[in-house]
C-alpha positions as CSV (number, residue, x, y, z in Angstrom):
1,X,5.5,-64.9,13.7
2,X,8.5,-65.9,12.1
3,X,11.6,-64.1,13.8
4,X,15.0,-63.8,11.9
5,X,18.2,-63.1,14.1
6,X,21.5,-62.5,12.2
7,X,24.6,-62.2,13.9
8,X,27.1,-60.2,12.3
9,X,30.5,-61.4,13.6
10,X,32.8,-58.9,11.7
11,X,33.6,-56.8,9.1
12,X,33.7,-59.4,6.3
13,X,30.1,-60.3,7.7
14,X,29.2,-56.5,7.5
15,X,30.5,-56.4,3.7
16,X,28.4,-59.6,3.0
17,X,25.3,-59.0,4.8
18,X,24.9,-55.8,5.4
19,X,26.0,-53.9,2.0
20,X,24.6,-56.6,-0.2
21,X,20.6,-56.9,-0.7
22,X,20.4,-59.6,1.9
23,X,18.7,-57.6,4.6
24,X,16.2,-56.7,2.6
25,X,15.9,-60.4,1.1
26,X,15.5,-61.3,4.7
27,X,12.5,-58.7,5.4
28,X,10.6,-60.2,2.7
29,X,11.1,-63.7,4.0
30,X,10.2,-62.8,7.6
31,X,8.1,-60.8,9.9
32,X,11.0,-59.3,12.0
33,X,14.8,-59.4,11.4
34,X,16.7,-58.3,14.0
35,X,20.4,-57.9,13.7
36,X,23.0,-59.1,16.9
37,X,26.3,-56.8,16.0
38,X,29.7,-58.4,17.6
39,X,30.2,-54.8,15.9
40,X,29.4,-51.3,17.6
41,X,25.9,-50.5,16.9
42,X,27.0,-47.0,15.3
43,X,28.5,-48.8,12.2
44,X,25.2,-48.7,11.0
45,X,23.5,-45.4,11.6
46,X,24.1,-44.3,7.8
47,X,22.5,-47.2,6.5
48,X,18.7,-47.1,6.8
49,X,18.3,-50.5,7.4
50,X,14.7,-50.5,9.0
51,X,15.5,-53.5,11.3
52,X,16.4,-53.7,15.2
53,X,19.8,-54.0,16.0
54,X,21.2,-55.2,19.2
55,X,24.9,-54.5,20.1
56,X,26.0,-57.6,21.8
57,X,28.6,-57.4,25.1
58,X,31.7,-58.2,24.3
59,X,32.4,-62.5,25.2
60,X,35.9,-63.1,26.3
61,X,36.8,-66.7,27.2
62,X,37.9,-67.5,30.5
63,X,40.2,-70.2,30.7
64,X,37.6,-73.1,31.1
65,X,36.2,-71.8,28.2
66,X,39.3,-71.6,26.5
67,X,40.2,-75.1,27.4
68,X,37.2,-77.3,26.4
69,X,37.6,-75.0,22.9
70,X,41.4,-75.9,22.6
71,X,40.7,-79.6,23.1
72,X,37.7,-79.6,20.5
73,X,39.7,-77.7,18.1
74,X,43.0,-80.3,18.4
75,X,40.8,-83.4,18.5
76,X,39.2,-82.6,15.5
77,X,43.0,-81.8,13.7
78,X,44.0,-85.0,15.2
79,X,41.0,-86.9,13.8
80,X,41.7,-85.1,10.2
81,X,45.4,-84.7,10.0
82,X,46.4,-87.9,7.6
83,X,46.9,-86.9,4.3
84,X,46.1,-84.0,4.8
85,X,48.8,-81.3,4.8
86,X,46.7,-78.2,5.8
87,X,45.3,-79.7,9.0
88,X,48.5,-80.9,9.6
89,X,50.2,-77.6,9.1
90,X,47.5,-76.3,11.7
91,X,47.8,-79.3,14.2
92,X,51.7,-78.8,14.1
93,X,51.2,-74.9,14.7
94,X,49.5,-75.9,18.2
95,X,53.1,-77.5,19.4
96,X,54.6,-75.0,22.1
97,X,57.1,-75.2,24.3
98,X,55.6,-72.1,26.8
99,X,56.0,-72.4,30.6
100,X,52.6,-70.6,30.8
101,X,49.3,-72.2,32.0
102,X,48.0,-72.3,28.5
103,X,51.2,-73.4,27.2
104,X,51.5,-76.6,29.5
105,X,47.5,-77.2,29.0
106,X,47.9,-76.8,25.3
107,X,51.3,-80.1,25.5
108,X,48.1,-81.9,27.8
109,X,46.0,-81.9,25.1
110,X,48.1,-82.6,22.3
111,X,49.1,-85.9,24.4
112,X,45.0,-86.9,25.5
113,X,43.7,-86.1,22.2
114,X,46.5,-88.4,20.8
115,X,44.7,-91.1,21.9
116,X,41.1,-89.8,22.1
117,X,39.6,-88.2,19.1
118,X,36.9,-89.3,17.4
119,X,33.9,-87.8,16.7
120,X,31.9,-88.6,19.9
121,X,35.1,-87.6,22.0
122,X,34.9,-83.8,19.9
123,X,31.2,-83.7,20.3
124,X,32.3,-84.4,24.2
125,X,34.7,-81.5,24.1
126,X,31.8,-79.4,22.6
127,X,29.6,-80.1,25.2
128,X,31.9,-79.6,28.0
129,X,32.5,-76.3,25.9
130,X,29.0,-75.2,25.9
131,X,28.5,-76.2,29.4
132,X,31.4,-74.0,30.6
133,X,29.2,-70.8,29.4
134,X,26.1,-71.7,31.6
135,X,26.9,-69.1,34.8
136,X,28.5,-66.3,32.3
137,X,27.0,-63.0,33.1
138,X,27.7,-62.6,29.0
139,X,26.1,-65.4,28.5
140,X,22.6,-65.0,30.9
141,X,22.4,-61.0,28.6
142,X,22.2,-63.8,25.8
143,X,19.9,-65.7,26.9
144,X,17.3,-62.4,27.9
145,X,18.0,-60.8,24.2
146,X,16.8,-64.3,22.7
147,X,14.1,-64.8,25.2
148,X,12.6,-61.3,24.5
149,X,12.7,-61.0,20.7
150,X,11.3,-64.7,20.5
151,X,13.6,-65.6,17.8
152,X,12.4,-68.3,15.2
153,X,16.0,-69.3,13.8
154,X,19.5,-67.7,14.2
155,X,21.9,-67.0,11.3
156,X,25.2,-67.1,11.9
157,X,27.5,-65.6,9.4
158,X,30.8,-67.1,10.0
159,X,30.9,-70.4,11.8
160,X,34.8,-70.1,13.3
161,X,35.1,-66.9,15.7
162,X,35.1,-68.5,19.4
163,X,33.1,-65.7,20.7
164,X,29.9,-66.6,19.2
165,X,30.2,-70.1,21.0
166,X,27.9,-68.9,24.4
167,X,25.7,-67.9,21.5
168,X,25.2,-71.2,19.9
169,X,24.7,-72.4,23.8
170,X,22.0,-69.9,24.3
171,X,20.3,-70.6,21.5
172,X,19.9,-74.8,21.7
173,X,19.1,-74.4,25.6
174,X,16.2,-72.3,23.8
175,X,15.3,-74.8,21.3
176,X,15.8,-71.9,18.6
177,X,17.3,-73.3,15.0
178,X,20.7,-72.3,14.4
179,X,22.0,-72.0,10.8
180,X,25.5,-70.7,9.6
181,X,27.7,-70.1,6.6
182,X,30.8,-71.1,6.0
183,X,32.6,-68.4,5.7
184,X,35.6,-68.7,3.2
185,X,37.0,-71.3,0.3
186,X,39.6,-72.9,3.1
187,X,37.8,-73.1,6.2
188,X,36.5,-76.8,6.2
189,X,39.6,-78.8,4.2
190,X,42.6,-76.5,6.3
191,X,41.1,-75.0,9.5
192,X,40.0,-76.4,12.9
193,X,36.7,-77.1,14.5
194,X,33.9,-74.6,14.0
195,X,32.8,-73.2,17.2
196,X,29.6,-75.0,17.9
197,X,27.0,-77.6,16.2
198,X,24.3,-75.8,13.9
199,X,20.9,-77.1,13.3
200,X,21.8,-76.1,9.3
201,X,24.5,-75.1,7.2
202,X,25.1,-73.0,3.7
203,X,27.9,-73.9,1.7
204,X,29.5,-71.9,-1.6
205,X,29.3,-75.3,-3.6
206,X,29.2,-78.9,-4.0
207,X,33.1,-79.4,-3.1
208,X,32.5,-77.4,0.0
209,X,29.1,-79.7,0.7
210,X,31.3,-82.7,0.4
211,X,34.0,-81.1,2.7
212,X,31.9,-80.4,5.2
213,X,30.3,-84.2,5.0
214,X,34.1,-85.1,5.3
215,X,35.0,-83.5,8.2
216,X,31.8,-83.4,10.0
217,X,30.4,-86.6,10.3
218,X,27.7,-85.9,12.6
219,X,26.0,-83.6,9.8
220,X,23.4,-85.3,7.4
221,X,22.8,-84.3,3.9
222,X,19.4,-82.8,4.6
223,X,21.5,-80.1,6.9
224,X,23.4,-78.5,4.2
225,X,22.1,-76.2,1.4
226,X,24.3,-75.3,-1.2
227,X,24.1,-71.4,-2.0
228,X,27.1,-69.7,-3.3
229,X,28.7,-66.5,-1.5
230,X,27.4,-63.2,-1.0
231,X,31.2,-62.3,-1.0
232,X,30.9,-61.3,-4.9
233,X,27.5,-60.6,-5.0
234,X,28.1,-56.4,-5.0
235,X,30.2,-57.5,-7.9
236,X,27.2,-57.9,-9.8
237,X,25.1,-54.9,-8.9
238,X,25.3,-51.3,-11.2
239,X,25.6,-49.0,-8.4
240,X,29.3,-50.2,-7.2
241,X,31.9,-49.2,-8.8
242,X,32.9,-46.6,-11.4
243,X,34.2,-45.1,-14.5
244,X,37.9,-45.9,-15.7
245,X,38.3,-42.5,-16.2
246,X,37.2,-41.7,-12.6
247,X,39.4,-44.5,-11.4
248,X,42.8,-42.6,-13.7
249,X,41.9,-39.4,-11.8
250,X,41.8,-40.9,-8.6
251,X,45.1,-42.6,-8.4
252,X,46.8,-40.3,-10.6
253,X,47.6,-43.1,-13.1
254,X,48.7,-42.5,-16.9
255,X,45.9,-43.5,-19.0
256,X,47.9,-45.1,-22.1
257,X,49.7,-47.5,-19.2
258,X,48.0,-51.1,-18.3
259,X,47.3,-51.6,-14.8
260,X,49.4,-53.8,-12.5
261,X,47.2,-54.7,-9.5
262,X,49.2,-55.9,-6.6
263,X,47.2,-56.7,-3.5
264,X,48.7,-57.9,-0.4
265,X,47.4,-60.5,2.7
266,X,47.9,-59.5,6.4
267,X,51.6,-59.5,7.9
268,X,50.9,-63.5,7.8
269,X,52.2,-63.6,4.4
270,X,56.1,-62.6,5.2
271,X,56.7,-62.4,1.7
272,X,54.4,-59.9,0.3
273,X,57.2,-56.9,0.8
274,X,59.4,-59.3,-1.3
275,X,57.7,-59.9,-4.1
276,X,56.4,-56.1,-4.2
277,X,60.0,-55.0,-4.3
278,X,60.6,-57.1,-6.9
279,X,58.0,-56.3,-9.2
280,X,58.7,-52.4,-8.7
281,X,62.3,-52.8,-9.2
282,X,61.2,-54.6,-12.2
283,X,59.1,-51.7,-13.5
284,X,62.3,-49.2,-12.3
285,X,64.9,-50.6,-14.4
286,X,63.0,-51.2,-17.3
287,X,62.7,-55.1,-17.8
288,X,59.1,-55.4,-18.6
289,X,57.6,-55.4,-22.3
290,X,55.3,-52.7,-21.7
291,X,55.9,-49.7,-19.1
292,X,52.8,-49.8,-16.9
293,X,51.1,-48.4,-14.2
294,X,51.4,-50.2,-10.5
295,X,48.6,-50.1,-8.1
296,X,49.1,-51.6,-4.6
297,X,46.1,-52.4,-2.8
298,X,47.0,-53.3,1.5
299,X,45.1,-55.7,3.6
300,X,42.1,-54.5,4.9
301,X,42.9,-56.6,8.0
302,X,46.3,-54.3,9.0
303,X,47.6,-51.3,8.8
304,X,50.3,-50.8,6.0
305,X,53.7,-50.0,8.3
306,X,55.1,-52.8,6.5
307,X,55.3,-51.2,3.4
308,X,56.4,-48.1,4.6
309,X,59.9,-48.3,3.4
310,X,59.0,-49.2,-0.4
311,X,56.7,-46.4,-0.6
312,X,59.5,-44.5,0.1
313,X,61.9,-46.1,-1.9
314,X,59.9,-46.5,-5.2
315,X,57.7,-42.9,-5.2
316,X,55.9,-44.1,-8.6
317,X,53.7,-46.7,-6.6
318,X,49.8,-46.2,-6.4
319,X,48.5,-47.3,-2.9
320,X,45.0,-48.2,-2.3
321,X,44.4,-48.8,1.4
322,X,41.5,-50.5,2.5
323,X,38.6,-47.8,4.0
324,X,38.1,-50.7,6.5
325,X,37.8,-48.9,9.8
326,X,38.7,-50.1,12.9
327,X,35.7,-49.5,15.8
328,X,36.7,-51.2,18.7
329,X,40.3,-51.3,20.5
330,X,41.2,-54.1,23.1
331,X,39.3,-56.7,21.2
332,X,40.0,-60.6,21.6
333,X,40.2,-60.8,17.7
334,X,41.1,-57.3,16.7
335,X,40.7,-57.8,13.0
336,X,37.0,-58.6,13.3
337,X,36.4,-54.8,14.6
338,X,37.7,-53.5,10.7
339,X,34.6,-52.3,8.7
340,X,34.3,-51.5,5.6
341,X,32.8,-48.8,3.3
342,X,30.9,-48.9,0.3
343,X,33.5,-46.5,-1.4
344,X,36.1,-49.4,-0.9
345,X,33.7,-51.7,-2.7
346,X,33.7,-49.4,-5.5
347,X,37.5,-49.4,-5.2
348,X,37.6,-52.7,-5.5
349,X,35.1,-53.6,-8.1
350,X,36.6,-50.6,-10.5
351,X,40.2,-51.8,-9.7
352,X,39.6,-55.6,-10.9
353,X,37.3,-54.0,-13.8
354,X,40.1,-51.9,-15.2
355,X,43.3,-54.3,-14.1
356,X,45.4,-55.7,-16.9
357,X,46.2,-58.7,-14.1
358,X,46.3,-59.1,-10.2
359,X,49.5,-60.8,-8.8
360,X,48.7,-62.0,-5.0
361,X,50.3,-64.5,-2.6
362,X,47.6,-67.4,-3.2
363,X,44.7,-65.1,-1.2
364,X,41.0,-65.4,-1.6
365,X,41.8,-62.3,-3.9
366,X,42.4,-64.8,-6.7
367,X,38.6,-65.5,-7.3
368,X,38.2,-62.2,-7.7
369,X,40.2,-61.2,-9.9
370,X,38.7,-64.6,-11.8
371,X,35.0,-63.4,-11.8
372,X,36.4,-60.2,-14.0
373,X,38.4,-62.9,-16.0
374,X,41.8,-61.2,-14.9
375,X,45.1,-63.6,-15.2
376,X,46.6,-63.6,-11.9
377,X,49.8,-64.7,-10.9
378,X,51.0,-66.1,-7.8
379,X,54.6,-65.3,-6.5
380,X,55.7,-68.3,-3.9
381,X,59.9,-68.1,-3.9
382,X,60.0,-69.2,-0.4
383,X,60.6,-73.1,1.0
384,X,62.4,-75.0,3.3
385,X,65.7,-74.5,1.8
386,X,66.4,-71.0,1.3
387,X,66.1,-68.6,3.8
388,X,62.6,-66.9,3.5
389,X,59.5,-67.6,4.9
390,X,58.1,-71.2,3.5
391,X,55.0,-69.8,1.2
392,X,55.2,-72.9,-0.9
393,X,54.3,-75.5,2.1
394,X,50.5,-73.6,1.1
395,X,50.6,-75.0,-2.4
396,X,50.1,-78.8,-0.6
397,X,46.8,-77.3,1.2
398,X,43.4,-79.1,-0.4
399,X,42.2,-75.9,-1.8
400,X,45.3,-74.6,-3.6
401,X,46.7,-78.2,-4.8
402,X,42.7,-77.5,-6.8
403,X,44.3,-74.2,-7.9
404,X,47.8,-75.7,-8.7
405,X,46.5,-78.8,-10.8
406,X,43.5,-76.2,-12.6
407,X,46.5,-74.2,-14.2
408,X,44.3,-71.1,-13.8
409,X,46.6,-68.9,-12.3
410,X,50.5,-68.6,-12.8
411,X,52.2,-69.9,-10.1
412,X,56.0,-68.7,-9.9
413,X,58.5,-69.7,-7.7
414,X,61.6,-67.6,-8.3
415,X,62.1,-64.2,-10.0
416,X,63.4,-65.3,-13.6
417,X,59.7,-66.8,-13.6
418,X,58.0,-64.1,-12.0
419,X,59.4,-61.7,-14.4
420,X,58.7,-64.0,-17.4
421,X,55.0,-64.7,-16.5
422,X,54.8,-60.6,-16.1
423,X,55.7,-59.9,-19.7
424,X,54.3,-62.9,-21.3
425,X,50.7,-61.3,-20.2
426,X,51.7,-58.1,-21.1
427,X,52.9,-58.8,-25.0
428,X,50.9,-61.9,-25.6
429,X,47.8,-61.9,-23.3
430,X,46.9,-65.3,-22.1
431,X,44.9,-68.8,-22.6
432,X,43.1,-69.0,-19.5
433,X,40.0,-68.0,-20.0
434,X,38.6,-71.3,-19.8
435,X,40.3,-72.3,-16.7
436,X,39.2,-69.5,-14.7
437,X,36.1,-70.1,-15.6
438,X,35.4,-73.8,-14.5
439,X,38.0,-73.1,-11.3
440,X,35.1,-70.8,-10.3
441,X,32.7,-72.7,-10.9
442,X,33.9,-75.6,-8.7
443,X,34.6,-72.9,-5.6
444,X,31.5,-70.9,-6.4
445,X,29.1,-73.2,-7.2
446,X,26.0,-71.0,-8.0
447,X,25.3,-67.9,-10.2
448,X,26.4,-64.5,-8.2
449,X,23.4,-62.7,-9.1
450,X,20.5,-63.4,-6.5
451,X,22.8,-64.9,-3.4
452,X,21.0,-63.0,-1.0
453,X,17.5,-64.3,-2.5
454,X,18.7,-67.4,-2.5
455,X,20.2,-67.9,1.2
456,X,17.0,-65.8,2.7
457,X,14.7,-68.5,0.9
458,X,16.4,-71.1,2.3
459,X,16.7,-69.7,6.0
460,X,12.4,-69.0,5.4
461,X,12.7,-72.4,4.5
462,X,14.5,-73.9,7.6
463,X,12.5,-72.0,10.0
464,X,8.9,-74.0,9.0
465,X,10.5,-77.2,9.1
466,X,9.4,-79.1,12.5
């Protein structure tokens, strides 16, 4: 019997795995597939999924844990930091001058991993890590649920989220294969450690492959499969998505207008309110070619009280917020507890069908808008000279200097450039095309169509190997 578990860590895992044709991809490939929710179990009742699901208890790190994780996490920024600006960025980020225990623990660290980092000392950390979870009364539930559904190989669908960590533990005390994806276009050349070691990993492309060879030098060739994202998959299939004509009536939106798609990051990006006021006062006083119709679509990872005030001030906006809904208060990583529908996919989908161009603050958002060959531009006014938050600093991070030197999107940094990169798209069109395209491919890697097919073969795959 070959058991599948899948552990869905969020609400971008949900979207991925859950709403694509994955699950039943997985069925096909194995006997039984049973499903570990870091999500409340009810998130599923509507979906007829015909598998087990097992609500896991909610982890939270106790400082030992928290600890071991932090020095993992620094070593490997300090190992990676030289020429590197993202990893920098992120090591620099850890610097604190707090009187609490975790603030004076956190200055510790910096100093000892100074001087001891390699890649035995961060598989030392890990191992301290792992050991930390052994007497958890969280951790001995995990190791019952694993015991008792006789798992062949867990799949983990985000590699990052420190409360999968006693997981990972669990599962190699068990001798059960582990396999993960990596779960966006930045993790590997900007972020820190990953939260355990994985028998196997799935990667979007061949630049991710090579990252993770990079950074990860304990992992061989023969561990990595490279598979694409289910992230755009739904992209692809009929049944998401909608008419134009459904999408006018929806918003309200005048039909002989083109469509301005603005879509914002979390509170993260300081900026976005900026740039949106900007664009709308552009629209208000008349200084683009065409007059056009201005859709705002809100991170599905916050609320939008940000924007309250320009809703207010410019009445003329179209807001699209995210039906991403939150299930659990009072969690360690609140965001992960957002879940989405499958209207907001069809939101989505008919929004970047039907878009003229999408202007975002250098988000994932941008390959989006690429696979429906939309021209996006990318506002980033602020540096280390003026006085708003430094959005340029991003620019130097591995995966957007690929963005910056592909001249696929138009990057603008102030607002003469901004407007003029509006109306050039609006009278002229643009020559892009091409660029999206290959930018794409290189992030991508593999066809969108059959994602699921492909990563359940390979997870069949992994489990007969000896």
């Amino acid at each position: 019997m070959k058991n599948l578990g899948i552990v869905i860590t969020d609400g971008v895992g949900f979207r991925n795995y859950i709403l694509t044709e994955f699950i039943e991809e997985a069925k096909s490939n194995f006997d039984n597939v049973i499903i570990f929710s870091c999500l409340p179990k009810s998130v599923y009742d509507d979906l007829n999924l015909k598998c087990e699901i097992i609500e896991l208890d909610v982890f939270t790190e106790k400082f030992k844990n928290w600890f071991f994780r932090k020095a993992k996490e620094v070593a490997h920024l300090q190992l990676n930091k030289n020429n590197n600006f993202g990893i920098q960025d992120n090591f620099n980020s850890n610097k604190t001058k707090s009187k609490s225990n975790r603030g004076y623990a956190t200055r510790f660290i910096i100093k000892f991993t100074s001087l001891f980092h390699s890649e035995k000392w961060i598989l030392r950390y890990n191992y301290w890590q792992q050991n930390s979870f052994k007497n958890n009364k969280v951790t001995k539930q995990y190791e019952e649920l694993l015991k008792d559904n006789k798992i062949t190989l867990l799949f983990f669908t985000h590699q990052r989220p420190p409360f999968i960590a006693p997981l990972i533990f669990v599962a190699q005390k068990q001798n059960i294969k582990t396999a993960t994806f990596i779960f966006s276009w930045d993790n590997l050349a900007s972020k820190g450690r990953m939260a355990g070691n994985f028998d196997n990993y799935l990667v979007w492309s061949n630049l991710m492959k090579t990252e993770l060879l990079t950074f990860y030098k304990s992992v061989k060739q023969h561990q990595v499969e490279v598979v694409g994202t289910p992230q755009f998959e739904p992209f692809t299939y009929a049944k998401v998505g909608y008419a134009k004509e459904s999408l006018i009536k929806k918003f309200n939106l005048d039909s002989k207008k083109p469509i301005v798609f603005f879509t914002c990051n979390d509170s993260s990006s300081e900026n976005d309110p900026i740039y949106l006021d900007l664009l709308a006062n552009f629209i208000q006083t008349n200084k683009l070619k065409k007059e056009v119709n201005l859709i705002v679509r809100t991170s599905p990872a916050e609320d939008p009280d940000r924007f309250k005030e320009i809703a207010e001030k410019y009445e003329f906006i179209k807001w699209n917020f995210p039906d991403w809904t939150i299930t659990r208060y009072g969690h360690q990583e609140a965001w992960t507890q957002r879940v989405p529908s499958v209207q907001d996919l069809d939101d989505l989908k008919t929004l970047l069908q039907h878009c003229e161009f999408n202007i975002n603050v250098l988000s994932t958002i941008t390959l989006d808008a690429f696979i429906f060959d939309k021209p996006v531009i990318n506002p980033v006014f602020g540096n280390t000279i003026n006085c708003m938050f430094d959005d340029q600093k991003f620019l130097k991070y591995e995966h957007l200097r690929k963005l910056v030197d592909s001249k696929a999107s138009e990057i603008v940094t102030n607002e003469e450039s901004f407007l003029n990169a509006i109306n050039k798209i609006l009278s002229d069109g643009d020559d892009k095309s091409r660029e999206r395209k290959d930018f794409n491919n290189l992030q991508i890697g593999k066809p969108l169509e059959g994602t699921s097919k492909r990563i359940a073969t390979i997870l069949r795959k992994w489990s007969q190997e000896k």
